[in-house]
C-alpha positions in Angstrom: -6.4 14.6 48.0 -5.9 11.1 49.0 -8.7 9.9 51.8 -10.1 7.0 53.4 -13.6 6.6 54.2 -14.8 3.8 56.2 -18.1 1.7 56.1 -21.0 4.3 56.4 -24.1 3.8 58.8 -27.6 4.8 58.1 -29.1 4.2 61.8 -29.2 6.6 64.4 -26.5 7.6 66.8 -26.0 9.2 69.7 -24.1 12.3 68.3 -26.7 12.9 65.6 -28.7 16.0 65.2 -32.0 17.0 65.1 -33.4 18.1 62.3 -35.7 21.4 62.6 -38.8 20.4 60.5 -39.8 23.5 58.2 -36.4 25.2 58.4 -33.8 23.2 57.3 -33.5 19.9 55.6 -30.2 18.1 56.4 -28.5 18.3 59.8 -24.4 17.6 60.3 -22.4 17.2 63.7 -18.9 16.0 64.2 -17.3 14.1 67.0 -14.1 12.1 67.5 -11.9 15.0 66.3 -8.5 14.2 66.2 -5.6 15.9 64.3 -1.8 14.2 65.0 1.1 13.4 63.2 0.0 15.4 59.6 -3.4 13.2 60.1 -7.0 13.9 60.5 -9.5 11.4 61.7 -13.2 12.6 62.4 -16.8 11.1 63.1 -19.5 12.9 60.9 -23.4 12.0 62.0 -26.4 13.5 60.2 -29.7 13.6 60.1 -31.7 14.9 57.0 -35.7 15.2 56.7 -36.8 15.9 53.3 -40.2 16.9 51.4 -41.6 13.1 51.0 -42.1 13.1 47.4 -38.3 13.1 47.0 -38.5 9.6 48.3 -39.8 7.9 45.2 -36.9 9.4 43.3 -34.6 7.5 45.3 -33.5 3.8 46.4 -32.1 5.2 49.6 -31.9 8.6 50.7 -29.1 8.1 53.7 -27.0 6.7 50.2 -27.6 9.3 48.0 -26.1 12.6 50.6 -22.9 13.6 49.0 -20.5 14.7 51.6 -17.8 18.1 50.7 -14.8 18.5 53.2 -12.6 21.4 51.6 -9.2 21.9 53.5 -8.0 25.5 52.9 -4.7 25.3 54.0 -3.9 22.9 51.1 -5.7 24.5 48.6 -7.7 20.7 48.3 -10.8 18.5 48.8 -13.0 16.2 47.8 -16.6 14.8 47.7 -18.1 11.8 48.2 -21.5 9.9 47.6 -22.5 8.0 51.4 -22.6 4.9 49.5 -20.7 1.7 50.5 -19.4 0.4 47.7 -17.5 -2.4 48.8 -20.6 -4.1 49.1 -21.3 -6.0 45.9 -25.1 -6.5 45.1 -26.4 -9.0 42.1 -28.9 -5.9 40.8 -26.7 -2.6 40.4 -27.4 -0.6 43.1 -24.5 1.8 42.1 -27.1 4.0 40.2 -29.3 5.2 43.1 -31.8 7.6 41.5 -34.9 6.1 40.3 -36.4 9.0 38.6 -34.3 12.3 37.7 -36.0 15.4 39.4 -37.6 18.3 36.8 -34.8 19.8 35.6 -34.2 23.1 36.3 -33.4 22.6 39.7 -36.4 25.1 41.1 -35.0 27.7 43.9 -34.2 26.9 46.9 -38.0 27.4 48.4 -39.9 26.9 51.6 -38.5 23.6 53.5 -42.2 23.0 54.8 -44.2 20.0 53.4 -47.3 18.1 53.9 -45.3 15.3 54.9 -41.7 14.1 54.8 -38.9 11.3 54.2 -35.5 10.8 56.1 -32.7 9.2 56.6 -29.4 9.0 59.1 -26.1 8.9 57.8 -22.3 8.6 59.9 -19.2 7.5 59.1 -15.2 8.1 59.8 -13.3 10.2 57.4 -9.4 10.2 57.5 -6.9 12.4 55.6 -3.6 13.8 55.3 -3.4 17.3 56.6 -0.4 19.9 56.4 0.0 21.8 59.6 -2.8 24.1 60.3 -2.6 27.9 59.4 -6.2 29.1 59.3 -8.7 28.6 62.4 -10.8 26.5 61.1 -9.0 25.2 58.5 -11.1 22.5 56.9 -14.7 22.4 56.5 -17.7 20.3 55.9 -21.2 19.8 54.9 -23.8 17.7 53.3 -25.4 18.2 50.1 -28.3 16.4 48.2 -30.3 18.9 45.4 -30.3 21.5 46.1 -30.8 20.8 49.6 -27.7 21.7 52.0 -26.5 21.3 55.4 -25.1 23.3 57.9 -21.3 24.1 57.6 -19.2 22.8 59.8 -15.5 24.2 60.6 -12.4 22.3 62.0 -10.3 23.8 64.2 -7.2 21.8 64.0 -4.9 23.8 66.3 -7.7 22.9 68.9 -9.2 19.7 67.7 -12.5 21.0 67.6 -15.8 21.2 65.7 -17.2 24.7 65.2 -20.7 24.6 63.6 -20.6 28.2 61.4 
């Protein structure tokens, strides 16, 4: 699936969420839905509060959320990293992870901490779309870990957001 991402942000906005400390970690919210013409443009904001120790693992948090979007309808998707990489530095910053976390992956556990780290994330997504069968037809979310967002559904008929 061919898509176009534009510049990402990694301050707050208006449209972000909050994040509810202790029982969830990353938080997703969509606005500027619009579907026309066999095209979908959208505005994604997050916010995403993890255990502070994850930190040191990484250069920047806000650049190291991996966005999903999965379109049913077309039997398609993608993901992408919330890194701009049109932005050429002189060190590498491509490689954002400092230190690999222990490997297994432990469970998904208790979301509370002594303390914690965070970061903001928006940007404009854009793809081809073929005309809408299900309701909602594409959906979203954020992923970092095993850390996860909410799941957000697009109701293209209606050119709405619906947070499942």
């Amino acid at each position: 699936m061919k898509y176009q991402v534009q510049p990402f942000g990694y301050s707050e906005h208006p449209a972000t969420p909050t994040v509810e400390l202790g029982k969830e970690s990353i938080r997703l919210a969509v606005s500027a839905l619009v579907c026309a013409e066999g095209r979908l443009e959208f505005e994604f904001h997050a916010k995403a509060m993890f255990p502070e120790e994850m930190e040191a693992r990484y250069r920047s948090l806000g650049e190291a959320l991996v966005l999903v979007v999965n379109d049913v309808d077309q039997h398609d998707g993608f993901a992408v990293r919330t890194y701009n990489d049109f932005i050429k530095w002189e060190d590498d910053r491509t490689v954002n992870l400092v230190t690999p976390p222990a490997l297994p992956l432990p469970p998904r556990g208790p979301l509370k901490a002594q303390g914690y780290s965070g970061a903001y994330v928006n940007g404009v997504v854009s793809f081809q779309v073929a005309p809408p069968i299900h309701r909602p037809s594409v959906f979203l979310y954020l992923v970092l870990e095993n850390y996860v967002s909410n799941v957000i559904g697009l109701d293209l008929m209606a050119n709405r957001a619906i947070e499942l």
